[in-house]
C-alpha positions as CSV (number, residue, x, y, z in Angstrom):
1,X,17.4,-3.9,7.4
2,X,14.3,-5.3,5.5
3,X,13.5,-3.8,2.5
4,X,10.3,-3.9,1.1
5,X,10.0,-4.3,-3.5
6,X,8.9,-2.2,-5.7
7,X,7.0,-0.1,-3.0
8,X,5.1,2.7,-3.2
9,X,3.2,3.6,0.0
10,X,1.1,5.9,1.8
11,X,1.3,6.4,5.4
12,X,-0.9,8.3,7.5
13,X,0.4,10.6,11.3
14,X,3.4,10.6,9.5
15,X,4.7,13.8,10.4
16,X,5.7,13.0,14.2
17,X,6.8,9.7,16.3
18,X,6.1,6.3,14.2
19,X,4.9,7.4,11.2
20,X,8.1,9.4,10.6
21,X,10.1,6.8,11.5
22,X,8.1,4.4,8.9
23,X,8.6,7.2,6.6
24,X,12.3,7.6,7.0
25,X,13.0,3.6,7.0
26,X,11.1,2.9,3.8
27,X,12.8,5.7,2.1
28,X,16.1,4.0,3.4
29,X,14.9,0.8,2.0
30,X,14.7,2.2,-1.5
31,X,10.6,2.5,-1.3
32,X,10.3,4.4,-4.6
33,X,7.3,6.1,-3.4
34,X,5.7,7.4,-0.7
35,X,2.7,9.5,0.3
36,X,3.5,10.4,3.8
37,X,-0.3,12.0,5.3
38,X,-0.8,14.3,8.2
39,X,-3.3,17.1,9.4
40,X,-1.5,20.0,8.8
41,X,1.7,19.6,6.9
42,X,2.8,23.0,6.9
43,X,2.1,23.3,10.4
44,X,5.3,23.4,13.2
45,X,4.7,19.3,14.2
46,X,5.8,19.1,11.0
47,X,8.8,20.3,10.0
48,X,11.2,17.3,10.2
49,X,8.8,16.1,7.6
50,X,8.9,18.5,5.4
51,X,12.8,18.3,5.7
52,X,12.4,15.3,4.7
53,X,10.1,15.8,1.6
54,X,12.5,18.6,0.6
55,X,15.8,16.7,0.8
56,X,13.8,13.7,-1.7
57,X,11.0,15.6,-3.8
58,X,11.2,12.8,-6.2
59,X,10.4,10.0,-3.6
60,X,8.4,11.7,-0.5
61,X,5.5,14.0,-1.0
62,X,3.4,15.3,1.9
63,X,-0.2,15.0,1.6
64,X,-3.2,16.7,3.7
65,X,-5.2,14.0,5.4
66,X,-7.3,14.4,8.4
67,X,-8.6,10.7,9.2
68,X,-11.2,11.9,11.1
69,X,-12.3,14.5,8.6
70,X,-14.3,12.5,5.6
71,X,-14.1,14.7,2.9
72,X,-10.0,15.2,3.8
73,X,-9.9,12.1,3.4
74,X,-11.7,11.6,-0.1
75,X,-9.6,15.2,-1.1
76,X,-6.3,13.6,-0.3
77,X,-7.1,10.2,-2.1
78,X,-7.8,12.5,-5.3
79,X,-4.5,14.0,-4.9
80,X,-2.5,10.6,-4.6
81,X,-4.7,9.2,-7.8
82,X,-2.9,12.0,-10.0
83,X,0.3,10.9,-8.5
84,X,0.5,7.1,-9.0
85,X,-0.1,6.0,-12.6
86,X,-1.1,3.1,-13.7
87,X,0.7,1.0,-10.9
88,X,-1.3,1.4,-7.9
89,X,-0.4,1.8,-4.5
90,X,1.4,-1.3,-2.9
91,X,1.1,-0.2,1.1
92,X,-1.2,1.7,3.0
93,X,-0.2,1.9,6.6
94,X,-2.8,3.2,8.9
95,X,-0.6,4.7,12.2
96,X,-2.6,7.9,12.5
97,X,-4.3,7.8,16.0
98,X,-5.4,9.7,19.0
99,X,-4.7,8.6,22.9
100,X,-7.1,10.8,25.4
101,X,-6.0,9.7,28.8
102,X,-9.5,8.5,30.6
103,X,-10.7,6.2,32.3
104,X,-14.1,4.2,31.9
105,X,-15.2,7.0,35.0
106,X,-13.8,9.9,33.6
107,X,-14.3,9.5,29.7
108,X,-16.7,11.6,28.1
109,X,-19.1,11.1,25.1
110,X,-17.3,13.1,23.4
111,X,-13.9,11.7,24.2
112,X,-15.4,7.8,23.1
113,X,-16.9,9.6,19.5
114,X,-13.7,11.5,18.6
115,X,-11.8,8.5,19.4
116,X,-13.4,6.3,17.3
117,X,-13.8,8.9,14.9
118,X,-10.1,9.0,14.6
119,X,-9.1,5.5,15.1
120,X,-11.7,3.3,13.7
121,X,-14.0,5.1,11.7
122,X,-11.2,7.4,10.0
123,X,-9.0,3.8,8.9
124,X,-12.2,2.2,7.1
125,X,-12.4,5.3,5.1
126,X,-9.2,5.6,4.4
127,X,-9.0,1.6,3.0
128,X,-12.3,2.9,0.7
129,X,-11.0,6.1,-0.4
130,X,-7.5,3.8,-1.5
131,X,-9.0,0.7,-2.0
132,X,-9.4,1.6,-6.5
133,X,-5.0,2.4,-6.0
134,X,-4.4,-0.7,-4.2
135,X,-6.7,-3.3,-6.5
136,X,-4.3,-1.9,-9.1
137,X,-1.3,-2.9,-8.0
138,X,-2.7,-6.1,-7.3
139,X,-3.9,-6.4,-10.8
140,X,0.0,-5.2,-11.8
141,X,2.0,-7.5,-9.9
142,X,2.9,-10.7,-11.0
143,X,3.6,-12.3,-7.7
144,X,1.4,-14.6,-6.5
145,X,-0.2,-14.9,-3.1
146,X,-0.7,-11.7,-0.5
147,X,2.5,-9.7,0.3
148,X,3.3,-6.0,1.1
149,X,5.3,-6.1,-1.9
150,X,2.0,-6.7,-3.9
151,X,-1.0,-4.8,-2.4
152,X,-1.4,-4.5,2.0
153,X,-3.2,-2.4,4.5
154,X,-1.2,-2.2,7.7
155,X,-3.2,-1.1,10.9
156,X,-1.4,-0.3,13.7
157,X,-2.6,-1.6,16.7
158,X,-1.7,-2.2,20.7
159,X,-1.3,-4.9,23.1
160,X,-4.3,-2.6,25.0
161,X,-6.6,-3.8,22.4
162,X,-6.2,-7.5,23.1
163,X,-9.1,-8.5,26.0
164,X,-6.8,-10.8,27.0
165,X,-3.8,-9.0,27.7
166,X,-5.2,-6.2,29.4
167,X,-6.4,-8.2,32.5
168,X,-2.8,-8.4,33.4
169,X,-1.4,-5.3,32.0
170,X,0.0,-2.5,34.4
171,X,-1.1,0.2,32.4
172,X,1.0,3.6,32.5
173,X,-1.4,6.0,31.9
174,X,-5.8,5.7,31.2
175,X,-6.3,3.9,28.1
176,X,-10.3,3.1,28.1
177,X,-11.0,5.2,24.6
178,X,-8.2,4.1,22.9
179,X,-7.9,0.4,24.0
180,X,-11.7,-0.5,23.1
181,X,-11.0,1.4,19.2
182,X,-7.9,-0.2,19.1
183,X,-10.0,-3.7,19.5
184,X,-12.2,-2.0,16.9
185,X,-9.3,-1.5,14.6
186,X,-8.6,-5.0,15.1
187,X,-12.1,-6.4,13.8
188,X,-11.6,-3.9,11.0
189,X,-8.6,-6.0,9.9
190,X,-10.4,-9.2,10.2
191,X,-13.2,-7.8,8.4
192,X,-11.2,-6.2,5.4
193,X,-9.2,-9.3,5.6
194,X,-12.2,-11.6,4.7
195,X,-13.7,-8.9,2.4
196,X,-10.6,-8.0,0.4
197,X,-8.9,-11.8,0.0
198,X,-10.5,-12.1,-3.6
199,X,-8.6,-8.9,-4.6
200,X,-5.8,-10.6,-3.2
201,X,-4.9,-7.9,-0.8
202,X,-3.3,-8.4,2.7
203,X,-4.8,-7.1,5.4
204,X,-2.7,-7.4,8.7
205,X,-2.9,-5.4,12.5
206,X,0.6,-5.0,14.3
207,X,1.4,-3.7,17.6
208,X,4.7,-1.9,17.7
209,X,5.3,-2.0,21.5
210,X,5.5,0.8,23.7
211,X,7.6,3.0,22.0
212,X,9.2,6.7,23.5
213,X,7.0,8.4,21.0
214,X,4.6,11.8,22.5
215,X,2.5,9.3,22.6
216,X,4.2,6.5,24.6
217,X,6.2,8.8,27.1
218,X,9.9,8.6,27.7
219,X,9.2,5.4,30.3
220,X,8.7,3.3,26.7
221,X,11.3,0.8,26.3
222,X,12.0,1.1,22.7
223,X,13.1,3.6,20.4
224,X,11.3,4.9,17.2
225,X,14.3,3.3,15.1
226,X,13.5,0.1,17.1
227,X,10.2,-1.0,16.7
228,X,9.9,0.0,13.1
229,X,12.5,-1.9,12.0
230,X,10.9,-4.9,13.6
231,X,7.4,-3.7,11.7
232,X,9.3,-3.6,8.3
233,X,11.2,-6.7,8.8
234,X,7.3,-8.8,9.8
235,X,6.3,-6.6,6.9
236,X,8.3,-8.3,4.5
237,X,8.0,-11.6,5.5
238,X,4.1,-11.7,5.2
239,X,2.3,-13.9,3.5
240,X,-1.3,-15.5,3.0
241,X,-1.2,-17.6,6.3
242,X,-0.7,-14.0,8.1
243,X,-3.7,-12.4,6.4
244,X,-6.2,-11.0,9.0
245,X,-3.8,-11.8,11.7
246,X,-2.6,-9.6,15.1
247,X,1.0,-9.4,15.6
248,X,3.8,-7.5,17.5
249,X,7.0,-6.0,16.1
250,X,8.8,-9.0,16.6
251,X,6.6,-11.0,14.5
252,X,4.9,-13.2,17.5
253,X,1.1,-13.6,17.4
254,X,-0.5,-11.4,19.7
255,X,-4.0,-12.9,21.7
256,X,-7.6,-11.4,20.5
């Protein structure tokens, strides 16, 4: 499995589907750190995540972060601060998203503002809030060039957001709010991407496939286990030629 150096990490929906699975992975790969977020940690979509914190209080601690909740948001970031030192944070993998099933016909204004509230609007202040923690571990490292080992933000996208995939796509399921702030998610890598280069922090999108997650259904193909070991392993192997890229699990370049 690929193992990512000297890692501390926060990661964000981790409480259910593919954030836990990122969670449990980069604790298997020795991350010595890791801030695993969700809404309501002590709430019951949580408990396998608290078994987890509790079996490796040293190395997992659950924070309360609602992306689409500002002030959470800043409240959580305040929380990590007092947690890191003087070492930064290395990774910051925004996964937290929502899917409401509509169609261009059937979605509401309330349905496209909550989306984007949760998927776009909640990652950009999530890379602000963090963006102090992950400067510093730039600083710290002596690597050169951009790695996930150094300093990264991790958005995870879909093949949904790409306008030239989903002409072709057999969709299983309604996916107008979330595929157009997915696509928004993407420009906010491209963006951070150019913006955060001088601080020498990678800024990448991946789409994990469709995975048997609540989210994906049981028709998925993959597995959890799958498709974030194939997000750890492109993880690793990033580098400055990826930065402000779109790829899948398997490392091949997906189309804007």
């Amino acid at each position: 499995m690929a193992t990512l150096k000297s890692c501390s990490a926060l990661v964000t929906g981790a409480n259910r589907g593919l954030g836990l699975e990122i969670v449990k992975q980069l604790l298997e790969g020795h991350c010595f750190k890791i801030f695993a977020g969700c809404r309501d940690p002590d709430g019951p979509n949580s408990e396998s995540l608290r078994e987890l914190a509790n079996k490796h209080p040293s190395i997992v601690t659950l924070v309360r972060i609602d992306v689409a909740d500002p002030r959470s948001i800043k409240e959580s970031a305040e929380k990590v601060s007092s947690l890191l030192g003087n070492s930064g944070l290395n990774l910051l993998v925004n996964n937290a998203a929502v899917l409401p099933q509509k169609s261009m016909l059937t979605a509401t204004v309330k349905d496209m503002q909550d989306t984007f509230n949760t998927n776009v609007i909640g990652p950009m202040l999530v890379i602000r809030e963090y963006l102090p923690y992950l400067r510093a571990a730039a600083k710290a490292s002596a690597k050169a060039g951009l790695s996930c080992d150094k300093a990264a933000i991790v958005n995870i996208s879909t093949d949904s957001a790409s306008m030239s995939i989903v002409p072709t796509m057999q969709a299983p399921f309604p996916l107008f709010p979330y595929s157009i702030s997915k696509a928004g998610l993407n420009m906010l890598t491209v963006c951070s991407a150019m913006e955060l280069k001088e601080d020498e922090i990678l800024c990448v999108s991946i789409h994990p496939g469709w995975v048997k997650t609540d989210m994906g259904g049981d028709k998925a193909p993959l597995t959890s286990r799958e498709s974030v070991e194939g997000i750890l392993r492109v993880m690793s192997g990033l580098t400055d030629k990826q930065n402000g890229g779109f790829m899948d699990y398997t490392g091949k370049i997906m189309p804007w």
